[in-house]
N, C-alpha and C positions, 0 to 999 in steps of 0.2 A: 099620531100612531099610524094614521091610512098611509101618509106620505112615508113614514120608515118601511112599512111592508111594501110598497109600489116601488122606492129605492132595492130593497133586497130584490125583486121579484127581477127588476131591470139589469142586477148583477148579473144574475144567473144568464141572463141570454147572450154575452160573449162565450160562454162554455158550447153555443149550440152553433156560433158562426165558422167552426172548423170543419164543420160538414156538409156545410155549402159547395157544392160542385166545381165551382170555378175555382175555389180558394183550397183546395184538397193540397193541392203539390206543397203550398205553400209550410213553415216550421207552424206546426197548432199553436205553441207558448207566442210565436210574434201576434200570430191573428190575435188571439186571444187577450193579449195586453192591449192592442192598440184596440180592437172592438170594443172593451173596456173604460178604455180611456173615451170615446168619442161616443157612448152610451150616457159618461160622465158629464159629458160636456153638454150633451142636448138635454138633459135630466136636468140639469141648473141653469139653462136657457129659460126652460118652458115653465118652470118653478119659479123663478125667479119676477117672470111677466108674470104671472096669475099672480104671486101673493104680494108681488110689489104694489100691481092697480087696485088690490082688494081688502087688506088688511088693512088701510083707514079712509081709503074713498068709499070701500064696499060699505062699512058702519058708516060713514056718515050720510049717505046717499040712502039708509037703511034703519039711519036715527039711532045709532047702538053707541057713536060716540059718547052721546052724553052720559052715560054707565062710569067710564072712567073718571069724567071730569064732575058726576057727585062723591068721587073719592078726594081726599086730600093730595091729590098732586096736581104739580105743576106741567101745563104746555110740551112745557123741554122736555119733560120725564115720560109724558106719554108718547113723544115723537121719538126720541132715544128707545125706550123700551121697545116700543114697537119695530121701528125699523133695526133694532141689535137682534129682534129675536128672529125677525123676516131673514135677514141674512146669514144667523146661525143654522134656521131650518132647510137654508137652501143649499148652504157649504157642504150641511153635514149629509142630507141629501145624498147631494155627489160622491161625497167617501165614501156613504154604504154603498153604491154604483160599486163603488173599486173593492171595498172590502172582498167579497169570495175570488175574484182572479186574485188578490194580493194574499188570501189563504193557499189560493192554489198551487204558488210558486214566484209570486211578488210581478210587480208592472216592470217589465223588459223592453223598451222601448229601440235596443241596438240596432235590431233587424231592421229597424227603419229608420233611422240617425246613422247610418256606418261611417268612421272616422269624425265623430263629430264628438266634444267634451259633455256627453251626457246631461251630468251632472248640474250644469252649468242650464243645458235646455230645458231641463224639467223646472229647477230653479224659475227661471221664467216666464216658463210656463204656467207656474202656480202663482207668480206673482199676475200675471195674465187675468188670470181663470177669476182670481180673488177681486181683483180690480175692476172686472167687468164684469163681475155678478152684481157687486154695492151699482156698478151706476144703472144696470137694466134695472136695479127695483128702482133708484132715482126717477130715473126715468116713466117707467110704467107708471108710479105712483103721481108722477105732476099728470103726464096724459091721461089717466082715470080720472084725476079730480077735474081738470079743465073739460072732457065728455060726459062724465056724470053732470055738472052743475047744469049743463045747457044753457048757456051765458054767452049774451052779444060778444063777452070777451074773449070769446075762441078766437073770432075774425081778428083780433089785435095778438092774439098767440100765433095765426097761421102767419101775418105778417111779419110779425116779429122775429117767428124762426127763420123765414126765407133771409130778411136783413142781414140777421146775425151769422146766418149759414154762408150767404154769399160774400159779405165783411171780410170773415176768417179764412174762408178758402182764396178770394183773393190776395188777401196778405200771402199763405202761404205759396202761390202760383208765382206771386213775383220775386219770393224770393229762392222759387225753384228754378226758373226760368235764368237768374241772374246768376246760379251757380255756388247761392248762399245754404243752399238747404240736400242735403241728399235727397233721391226720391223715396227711401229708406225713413221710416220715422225717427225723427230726434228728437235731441234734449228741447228742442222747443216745440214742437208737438207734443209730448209728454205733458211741458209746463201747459200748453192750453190745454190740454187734456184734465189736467185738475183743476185747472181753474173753474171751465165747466160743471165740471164733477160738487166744488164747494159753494158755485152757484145752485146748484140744483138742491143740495144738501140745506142749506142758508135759507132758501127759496119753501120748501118742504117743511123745514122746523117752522117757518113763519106761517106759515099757514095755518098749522095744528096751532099755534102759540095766539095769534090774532083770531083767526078765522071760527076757533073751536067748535061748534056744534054747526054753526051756519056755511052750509056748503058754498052758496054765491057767492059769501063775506071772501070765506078763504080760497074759491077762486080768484079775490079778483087780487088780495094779498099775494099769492104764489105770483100770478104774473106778475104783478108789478114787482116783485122782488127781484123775479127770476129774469124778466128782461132785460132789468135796469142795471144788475150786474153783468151778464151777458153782454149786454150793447156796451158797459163800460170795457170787458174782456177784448170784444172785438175793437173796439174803438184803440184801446191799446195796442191791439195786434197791426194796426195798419200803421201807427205809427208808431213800433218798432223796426216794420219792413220798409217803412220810408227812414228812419237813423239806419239801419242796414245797410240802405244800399246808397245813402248821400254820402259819399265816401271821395275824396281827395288825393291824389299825388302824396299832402303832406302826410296821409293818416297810415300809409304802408310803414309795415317794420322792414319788411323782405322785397328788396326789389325783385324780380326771376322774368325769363322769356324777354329780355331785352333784344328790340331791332331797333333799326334805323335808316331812313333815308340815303339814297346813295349820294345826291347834294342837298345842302342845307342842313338845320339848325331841329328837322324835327324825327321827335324819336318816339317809340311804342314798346310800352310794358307793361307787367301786369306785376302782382305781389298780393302778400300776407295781409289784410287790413287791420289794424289794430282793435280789439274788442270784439272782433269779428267772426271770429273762429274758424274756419277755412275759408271763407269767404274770399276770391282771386278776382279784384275788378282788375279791368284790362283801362287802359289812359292811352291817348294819344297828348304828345306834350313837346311845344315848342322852346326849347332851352333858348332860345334868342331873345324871347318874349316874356314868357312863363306862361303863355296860354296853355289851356289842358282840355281834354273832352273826355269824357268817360264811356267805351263804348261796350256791347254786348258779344261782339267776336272776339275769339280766340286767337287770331291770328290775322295781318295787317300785311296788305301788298302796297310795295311803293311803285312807282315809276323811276326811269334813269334818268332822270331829268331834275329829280325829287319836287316837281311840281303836281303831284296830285298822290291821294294814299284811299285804297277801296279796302272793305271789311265785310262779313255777314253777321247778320243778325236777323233772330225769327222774327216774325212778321207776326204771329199769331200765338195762340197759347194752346195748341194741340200736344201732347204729350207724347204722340207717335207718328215720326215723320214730320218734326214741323217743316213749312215752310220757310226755307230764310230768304231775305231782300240782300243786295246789293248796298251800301253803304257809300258815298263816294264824300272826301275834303278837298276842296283847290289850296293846297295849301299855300300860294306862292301871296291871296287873299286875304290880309288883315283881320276881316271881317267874315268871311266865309265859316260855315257852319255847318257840321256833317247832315247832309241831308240822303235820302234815302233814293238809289235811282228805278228806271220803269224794270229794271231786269232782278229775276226771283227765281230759286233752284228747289224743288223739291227732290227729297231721296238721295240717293248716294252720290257723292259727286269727288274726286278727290285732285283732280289737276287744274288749278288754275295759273293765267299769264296775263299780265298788264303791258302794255306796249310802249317803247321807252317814250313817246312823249304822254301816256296816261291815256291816249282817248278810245284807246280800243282793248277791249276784254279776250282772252280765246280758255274756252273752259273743252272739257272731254265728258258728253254726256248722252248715253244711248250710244255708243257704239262710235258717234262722229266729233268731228273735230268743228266748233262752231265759234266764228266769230261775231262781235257785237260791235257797235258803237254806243259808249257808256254817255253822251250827252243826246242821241235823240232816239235812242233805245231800238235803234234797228239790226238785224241781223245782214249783217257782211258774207258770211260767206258759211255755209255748210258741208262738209267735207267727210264722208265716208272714211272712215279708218280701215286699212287693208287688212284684212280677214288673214291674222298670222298664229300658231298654233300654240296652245299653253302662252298667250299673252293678253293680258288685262294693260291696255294701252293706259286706263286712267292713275293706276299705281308709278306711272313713271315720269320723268322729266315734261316739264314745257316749256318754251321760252320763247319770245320775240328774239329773232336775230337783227328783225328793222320791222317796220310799220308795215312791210308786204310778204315776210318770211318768218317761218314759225317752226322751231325744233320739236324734236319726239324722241326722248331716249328711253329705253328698256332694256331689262335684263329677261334674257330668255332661259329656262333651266333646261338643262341638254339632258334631262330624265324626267319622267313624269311619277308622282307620288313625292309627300313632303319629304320622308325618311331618306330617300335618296338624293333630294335637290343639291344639297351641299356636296356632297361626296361627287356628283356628278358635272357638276359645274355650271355654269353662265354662257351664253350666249349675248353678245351685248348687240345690239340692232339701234339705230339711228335713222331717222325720218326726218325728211323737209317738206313740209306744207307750203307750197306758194298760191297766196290769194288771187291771184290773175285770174278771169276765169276761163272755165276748159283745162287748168291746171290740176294735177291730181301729186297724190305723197307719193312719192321714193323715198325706199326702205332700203337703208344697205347693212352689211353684218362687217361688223370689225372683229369676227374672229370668237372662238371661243375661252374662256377663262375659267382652270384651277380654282376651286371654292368660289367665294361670295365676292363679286369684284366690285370695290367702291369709286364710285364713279365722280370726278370733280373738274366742273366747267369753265375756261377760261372767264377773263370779264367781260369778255367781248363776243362773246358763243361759239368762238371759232375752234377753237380747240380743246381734246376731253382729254383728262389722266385721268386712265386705268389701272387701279391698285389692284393686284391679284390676290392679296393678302398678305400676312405680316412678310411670310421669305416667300413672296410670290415672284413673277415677273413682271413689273410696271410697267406702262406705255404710252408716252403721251402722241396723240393721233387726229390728224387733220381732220375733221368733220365735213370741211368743201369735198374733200379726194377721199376721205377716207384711207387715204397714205400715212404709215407709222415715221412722224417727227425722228423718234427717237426712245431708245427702252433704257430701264435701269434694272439690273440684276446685281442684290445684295452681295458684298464681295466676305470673305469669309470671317466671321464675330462680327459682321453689319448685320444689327436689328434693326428695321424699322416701325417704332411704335407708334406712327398715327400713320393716317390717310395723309395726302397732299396740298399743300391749302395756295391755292393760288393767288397773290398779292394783287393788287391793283396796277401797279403797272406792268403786270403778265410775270411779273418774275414768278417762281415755285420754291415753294419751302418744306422741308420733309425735318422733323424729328426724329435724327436718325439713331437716336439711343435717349436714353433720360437725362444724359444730361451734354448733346450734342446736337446743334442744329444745323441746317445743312442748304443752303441758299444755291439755288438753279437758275439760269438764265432762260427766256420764257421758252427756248426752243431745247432746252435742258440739260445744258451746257454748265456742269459745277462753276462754283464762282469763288465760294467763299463756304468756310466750315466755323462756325461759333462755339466753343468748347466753355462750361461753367462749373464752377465749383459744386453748386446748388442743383436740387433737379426743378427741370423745365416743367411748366406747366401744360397740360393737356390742351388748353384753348391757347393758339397764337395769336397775338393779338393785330392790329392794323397796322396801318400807315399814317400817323399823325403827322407826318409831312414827308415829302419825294426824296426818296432815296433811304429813307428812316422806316424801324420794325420796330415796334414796342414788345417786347416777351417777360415772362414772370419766372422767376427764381426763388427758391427757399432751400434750406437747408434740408438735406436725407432727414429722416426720421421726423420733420415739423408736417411737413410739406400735408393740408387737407386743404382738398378742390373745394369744400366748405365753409371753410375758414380762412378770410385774405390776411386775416392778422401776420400768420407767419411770411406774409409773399414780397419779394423787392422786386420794385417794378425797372427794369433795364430800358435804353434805349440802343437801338445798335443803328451804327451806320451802315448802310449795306456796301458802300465804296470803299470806304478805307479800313472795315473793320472796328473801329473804333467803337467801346460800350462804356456807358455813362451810368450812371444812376438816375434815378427822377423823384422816385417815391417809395414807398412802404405802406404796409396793410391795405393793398389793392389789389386786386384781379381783374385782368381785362373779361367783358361783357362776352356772355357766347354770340357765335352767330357769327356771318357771312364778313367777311375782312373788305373793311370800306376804306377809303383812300382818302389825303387829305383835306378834299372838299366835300366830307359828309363829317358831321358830329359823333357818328358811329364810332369813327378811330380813335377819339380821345374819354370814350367810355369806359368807365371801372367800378366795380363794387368792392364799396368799402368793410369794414368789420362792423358795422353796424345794421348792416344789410342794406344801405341806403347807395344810390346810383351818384354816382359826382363823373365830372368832367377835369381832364388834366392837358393843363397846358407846355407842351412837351417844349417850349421856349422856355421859359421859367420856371416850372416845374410848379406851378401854382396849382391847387385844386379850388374847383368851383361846386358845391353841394347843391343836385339838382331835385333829389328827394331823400331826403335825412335820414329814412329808416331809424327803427329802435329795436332791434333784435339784441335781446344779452351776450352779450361777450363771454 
């Protein structure tokens, strides 16, 4: 009866929080529901603790248990009874909180949800609210009886919580860390969550059920119950995050983010893992061999040489800012094994460049241009970035042009505020860093550009096309002189619907309608015009051998970038015109067009979502990760 009057009493004081000073301006119906609600919420907190540690530790610690148990029931019935009516006095509690706002004009929660599906957050809200009221009494009621009993066996509970605490949070870190787990709670927090929850419940009934009138007894009952489930909980938990994340090449359904070496046999990607649930390990995997490593970066720099491959990965288990290491493989080493090098980035960092033979890094950090040596961890060269306006140097191009010269490209918006960037255009700027020292960058402008102009680098860094956009004016332009090669302007019904994709042996390729391709000589000199039945697929694919262009065809209306099933895979000569067929239900791999001495060019994914290898001599395919995606 006290606790129903002190619930009404607690009602009524969101009626007086509309008159608080600060909160005046504010609609009274929002205060009023949400002070409501969070009067609710502390009112089943503090209820919840008092009658959870006191309604059968207080009796037994008070000797009032044994009252019950000279009646005819059983253990379970006074442990049921007891804790159903602990938690009906505390739910209902809370309602009467809400009861007089919900007379007044009902809990309005919009004013503070706007665009959000209400319904849906109250909904969970209340499954919330219900769910962690049952475990604060679980809860308060083991901690009552473990402090009342005064038993050596506290020291084996304090222990026991830290185990079991540190157990479960590290499972869960490593499978946050590996990119298995949202930071968000999930379906698997939830299942620990009740696991917990029926430990403690399990733990609680045994106690009343064994322990009955003797306090130490059913101290020492609850712990051992409660630990030995717990420690079973956690012990599970670590080895579900070790099956989590021992994951394989072969256990991907979905291959995706496919690269590759510019020479050699090895390739980097990541995928779907089977039973795994979003879970995206990333692999490095040598198709020559079938060795494989599984590493923690998202993304894999090679060298041009394809003698070495570096990655990052955190270093630590910081949540904010981690620290990541440097990662380096010799790949060219049978036996070599990713090891971690002396060089470590904290905080933003977003350009890096590997130098064609691998042994030198140049990252963009603090304002300068810094080189490194990745085998004895020294810094090369430090290089101030020229102080140029509305440009964030690390958002744009890097590249080794050779072991002593380093490019810099940007796009400059020729208006300042985001709303106008587009509308007002690009400024495209170009930098040479030479390591000499006393050398310093030159900055030259190739001019301004109409919208968003997409930028695409020979293979050789010498020269950039400059796409102005779809009916813009293209240009491809010397980078040493900064002198225009040569421009193309759409001639009238030429669409062009991609950027430029430069081939390996310098030539240039333009999609120059959906289902027309258009082959340029490297100084931009038309060559040859490929016309197909079928429309052309967005990714062009390589060079599976000198003089040869692999591309993808389906039929209008089949044609999904999602699905290779519907795709035939062509081969075109680029000298005589001549197109062949190879294959079916393939799509060439995204990503940078690699020439015939990298494995890159003869990459495709299948309908199965599995990565294979095509041998554009015989038209063989070779299954490199099988994938199981449904058809």
């Amino acid at each position: 009866r006290l606790l129903a009057v002190v619930a009404l009493v607690a009602g009524l004081l969101p009626f007086l929080v509309p008159f608080v000073s600060n909160v005046r301006h504010l609609d009274p119906a929002d205060i009023r529901s949400g002070s409501a609600l969070a009067f609710c919420m502390t009112f089943t907190v503090i209820v919840a603790i008092i009658l959870g540690a006191s309604v059968i530790a207080g009796d037994l610690a008070e000797r009032r248990l044994g009252f019950y148990f000279s009646r005819p029931l059983s253990g379970w019935a006074v442990w049921a009874g007891t804790m159903a009516a602990t938690a009906l006095l505390t739910l209902g509690g809370g309602l009467l909180v809400l009861f007089p706002a919900f007379l007044a004009g009902g809990i309005d929660l919009q004013g503070f949800l706007p665009g959000k599906p209400l319904q849906s957050d109250l909904f969970y809200l209340g499954i919330f609210w219900v769910s962690g009221t049952l475990f604060l009494i679980l809860v308060s009621h083991a901690v009552s009886v473990m402090v009342r009993a005064r038993s050596p066996w506290l020291a084996l509970d304090l222990v026991a919580a830290v185990v079991v605490g540190l157990l479960l949070w590290d499972a869960r870190v490593d499978l946050l860390f590996a990119g298995a787990l949202p930071f968000a709670p999930s379906p698997w927090d939830v299942l620990a969550a009740a696991l917990v929850f029926l430990g403690l419940a399990v733990a609680g009934a045994a106690q009343v059920v064994r322990g009955r009138t003797d306090l130490r007894r059913g101290h020492r009952v609850l712990s051992i119950t409660l630990w030995g489930l717990l420690l079973l909980v956690a012990a599970t938990g670590q080895g579900l995050s070790r099956w989590m994340l021992d994951v394989s090449p072969q256990d991907l359904t979905h291959v995706t983010e496919v690269s590759s070496t510019p020479r050699g046999s090895w390739v980097a990607f990541s995928g779907l893992a089977r039973h795994r649930g979003e879970y995206r390990p990333h692999f490095l995997l040598d198709t020559a061999s079938g060795r494989s490593f599984r590493t923690r970066g998202p993304w894999m720099l090679f060298s041009e040489d394809g003698g070495r491959a570096v990655w990052m990965e955190p270093t630590g288990r910081s949540l904010r800012s981690p620290e990541l290491a440097l990662y380096s493989l010799d790949l060219r080493d049978p036996k070599a094994a990713p090891a971690a090098t002396s060089l470590t980035f904290q905080g933003p960092f977003f350009s890096l460049a590997l130098s064609p033979g691998g042994e030198r890094l140049a990252s963009i950090r603090d304002r300068r241009l810094l080189v490194e040596d990745l085998d004895r961890g020294k810094i090369l060269a430090s290089i101030p970035l020229p102080e140029t306006p509305r440009v964030l140097w690390q958002d744009g191009f890097l590249r080794f042009l050779d072991s002593e010269q380093i490019l810099l490209l940007q796009r400059r918006p020729l208006r300042e505020g985001a709303a106008l960037v587009f509308q007002g255009g690009f400024e495209v700027l170009v930098a040479v860093a030479d390591l000499a020292p006393g050398s310093s960058i030159r900055v030259r402008s190739l001019g301004a550009i109409p919208g968003y102009p997409n930028l695409s680098l020979s293979p050789d860094g010498r020269r950039l096309f400059i796409h102005g956009g779809r009916q813009g004016l293209s240009r491809l332009v010397d980078l040493r002189t900064g002198r225009e090669i040569a421009s193309l302007t759409p001639g009238p019904g030429t669409l062009w619907t991609s950027s430029p994709r430069f081939l390996a042996d310098g030539r240039i390729v333009f999609r120059k309608s959906r289902q027309e391709l258009q082959v340029f000589s490297p100084d931009l000199v038309p060559e040859r015009t490929f016309r197909f039945d079928g429309v052309l697929s967005s990714e062009i694919g390589s060079q599976p051998a000198p003089g040869h262009l692999v591309v993808a065809t389906a039929k209008p209306g089949r044609a999904s970038f999602s699905d290779p099933t519907p795709w035939q895979i062509l081969l075109l000569d680029l000298a005589t015109g001549e197109v062949r067929s190879l294959a079916s239900g393939l799509l060439p791999v995204e990503g940078p067009n690699r020439g015939p001495a990298s494995v890159g060019s003869r990459l495709f994914r299948d309908g199965k979502g599995g990565l294979v290898s095509l041998d554009p001599k015989t038209g063989k395919i070779r299954v490199l990760v099988p994938g199981s995606r449904p058809s």
